[in-house]
C-alpha positions in Angstrom: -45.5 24.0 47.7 -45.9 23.8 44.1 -44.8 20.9 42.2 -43.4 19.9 38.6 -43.1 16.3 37.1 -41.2 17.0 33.5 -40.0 13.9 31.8 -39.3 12.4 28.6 -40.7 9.1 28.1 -40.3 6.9 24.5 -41.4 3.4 25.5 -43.3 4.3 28.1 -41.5 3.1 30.6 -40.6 6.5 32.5 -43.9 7.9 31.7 -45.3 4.5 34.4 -43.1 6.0 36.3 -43.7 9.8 36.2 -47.6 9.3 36.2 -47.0 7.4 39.5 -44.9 10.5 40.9 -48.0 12.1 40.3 -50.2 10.5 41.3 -48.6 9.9 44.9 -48.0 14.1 44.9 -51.6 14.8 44.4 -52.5 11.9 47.5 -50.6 13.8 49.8 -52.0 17.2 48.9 -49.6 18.6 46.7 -50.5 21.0 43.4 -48.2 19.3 40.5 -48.1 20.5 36.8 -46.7 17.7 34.7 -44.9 17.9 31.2 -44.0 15.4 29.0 -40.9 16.6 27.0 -42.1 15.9 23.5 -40.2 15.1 20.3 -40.5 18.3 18.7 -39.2 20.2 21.6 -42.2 22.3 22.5 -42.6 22.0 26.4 -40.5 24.6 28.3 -42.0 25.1 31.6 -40.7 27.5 33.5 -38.4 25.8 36.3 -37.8 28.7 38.4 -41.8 28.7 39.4 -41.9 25.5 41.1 -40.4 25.0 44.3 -39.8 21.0 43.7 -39.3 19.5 40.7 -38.8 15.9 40.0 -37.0 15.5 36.4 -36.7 12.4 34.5 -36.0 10.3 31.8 -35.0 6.7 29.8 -31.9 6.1 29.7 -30.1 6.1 25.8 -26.9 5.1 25.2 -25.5 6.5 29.2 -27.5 10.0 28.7 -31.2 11.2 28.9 -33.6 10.8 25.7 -32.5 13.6 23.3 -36.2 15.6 23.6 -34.8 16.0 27.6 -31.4 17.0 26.6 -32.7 19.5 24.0 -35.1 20.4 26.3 -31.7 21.5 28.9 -29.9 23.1 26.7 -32.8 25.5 25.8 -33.4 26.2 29.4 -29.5 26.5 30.2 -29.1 29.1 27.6 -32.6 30.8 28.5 -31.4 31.1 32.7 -27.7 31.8 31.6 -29.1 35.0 29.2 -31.8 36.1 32.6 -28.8 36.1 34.7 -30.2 32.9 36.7 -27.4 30.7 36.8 -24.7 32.3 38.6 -21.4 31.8 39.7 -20.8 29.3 42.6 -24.5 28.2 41.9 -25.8 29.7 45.4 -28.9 27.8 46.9 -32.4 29.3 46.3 -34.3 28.9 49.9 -36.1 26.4 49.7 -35.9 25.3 46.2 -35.8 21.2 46.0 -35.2 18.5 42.3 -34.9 14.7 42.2 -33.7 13.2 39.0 -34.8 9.9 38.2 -34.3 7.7 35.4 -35.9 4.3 33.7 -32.7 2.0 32.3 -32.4 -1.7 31.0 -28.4 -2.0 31.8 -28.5 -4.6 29.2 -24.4 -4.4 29.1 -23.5 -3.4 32.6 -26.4 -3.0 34.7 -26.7 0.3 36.5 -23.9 1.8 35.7 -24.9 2.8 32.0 -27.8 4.9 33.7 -25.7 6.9 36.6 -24.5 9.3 33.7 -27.7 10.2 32.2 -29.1 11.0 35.9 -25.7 13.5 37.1 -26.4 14.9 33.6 -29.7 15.8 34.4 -29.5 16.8 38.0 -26.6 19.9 36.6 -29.5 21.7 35.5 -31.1 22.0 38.9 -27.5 22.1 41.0 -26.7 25.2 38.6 -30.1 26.8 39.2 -29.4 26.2 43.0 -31.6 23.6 43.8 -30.9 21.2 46.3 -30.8 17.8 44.6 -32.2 15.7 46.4 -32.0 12.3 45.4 -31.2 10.4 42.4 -33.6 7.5 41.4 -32.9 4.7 39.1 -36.0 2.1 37.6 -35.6 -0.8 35.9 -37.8 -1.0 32.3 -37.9 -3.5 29.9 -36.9 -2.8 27.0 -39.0 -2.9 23.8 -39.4 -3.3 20.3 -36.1 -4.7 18.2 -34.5 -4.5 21.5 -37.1 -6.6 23.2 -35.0 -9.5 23.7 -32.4 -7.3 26.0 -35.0 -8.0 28.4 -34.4 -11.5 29.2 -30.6 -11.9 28.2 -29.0 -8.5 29.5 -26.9 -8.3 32.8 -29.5 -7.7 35.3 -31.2 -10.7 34.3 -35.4 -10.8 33.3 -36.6 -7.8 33.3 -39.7 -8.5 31.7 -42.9 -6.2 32.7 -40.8 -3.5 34.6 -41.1 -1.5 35.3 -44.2 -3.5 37.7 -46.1 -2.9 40.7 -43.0 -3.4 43.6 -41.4 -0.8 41.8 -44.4 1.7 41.4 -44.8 0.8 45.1 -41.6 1.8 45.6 -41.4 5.6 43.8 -44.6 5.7 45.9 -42.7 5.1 48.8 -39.5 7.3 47.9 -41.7 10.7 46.8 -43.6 10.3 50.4 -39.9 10.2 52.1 -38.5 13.2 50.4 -42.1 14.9 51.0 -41.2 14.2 54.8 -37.9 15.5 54.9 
């Protein structure tokens, strides 16, 4: 099974996140091709040549960083133009995402991340991937920001995100490896 880790990371905070996706994939035996979206909008793998792809991103104002959502709609107009996304989006055999984001929920907590995460997880349903799971991480936020980190809704989230949580998208890539 062949494996891709694309994500857009701007504070780093996904990119903890995605290198630990990695990292775990490659423990248990798995070839994985990563990709960091970049700013300038160069990375396009090509989707359709991995059988599980994990997809993810920060979270910016409810949607995906705009390098990942550029990123999207170059790849929805390249599979709608091939004739890859068709009607009623059948299922390709086989053929597996998870979308997973980093998010502060300085506002109201989790919430402000679920819509970034259906957005991204479109791309694969349309393709006719199975989606998986969906994945949300708690990161602090930095910069001007910074102090979001300590005063927000879900309290201080200083340092994430930390080791529980990299334990834990350890954890959560060996499940959906097992199933």
């Amino acid at each position: 099974m062949k494996a891709l880790n694309l994500y857009f990371s701007a504070t780093g905070n996904t990119e903890k996140i995605a290198k630990q996706i990695e990292k775990t994939l490659r423990e248990q035996g798995f070839e994985v091709d990563s990709f960091k979206v970049a700013k300038d909008g160069d990375t396009e793998p090509d989707i359709l040549a991995y059988d599980l792809v994990f997809a993810g991103s920060g979270v910016y104002t409810w949607l995906p960083g705009k390098p990942m959502m550029e990123l999207y709609a170059k790849l929805r107009e390249k599979y709608a133009r091939e004739g890859e996304m068709k009607p009623a989006s059948p299922r390709r055999q086989g053929r597996k995402a998870v979308v997973y984001c980093s998010y502060g929920g300085g506002h109201t907590g989790g919430n402000e991340a679920v819509p970034a995460v259906k957005y991204m997880a479109q791309l694969f349903d349309h393709l006719g991937y199975e989606v998986m799971d969906e994945w949300y991480f708690v990161g602090e936020y930095h910069g001007k920001l910074q102090p979001m980190s300590v005063n927000g809704r879900l309290g201080n989230i200083e340092g994430r995100p930390n080791e529980a949580d990299l334990r834990e998208v350890s954890e959560k890539v060996v499940g959906i490896l097992r199933v």
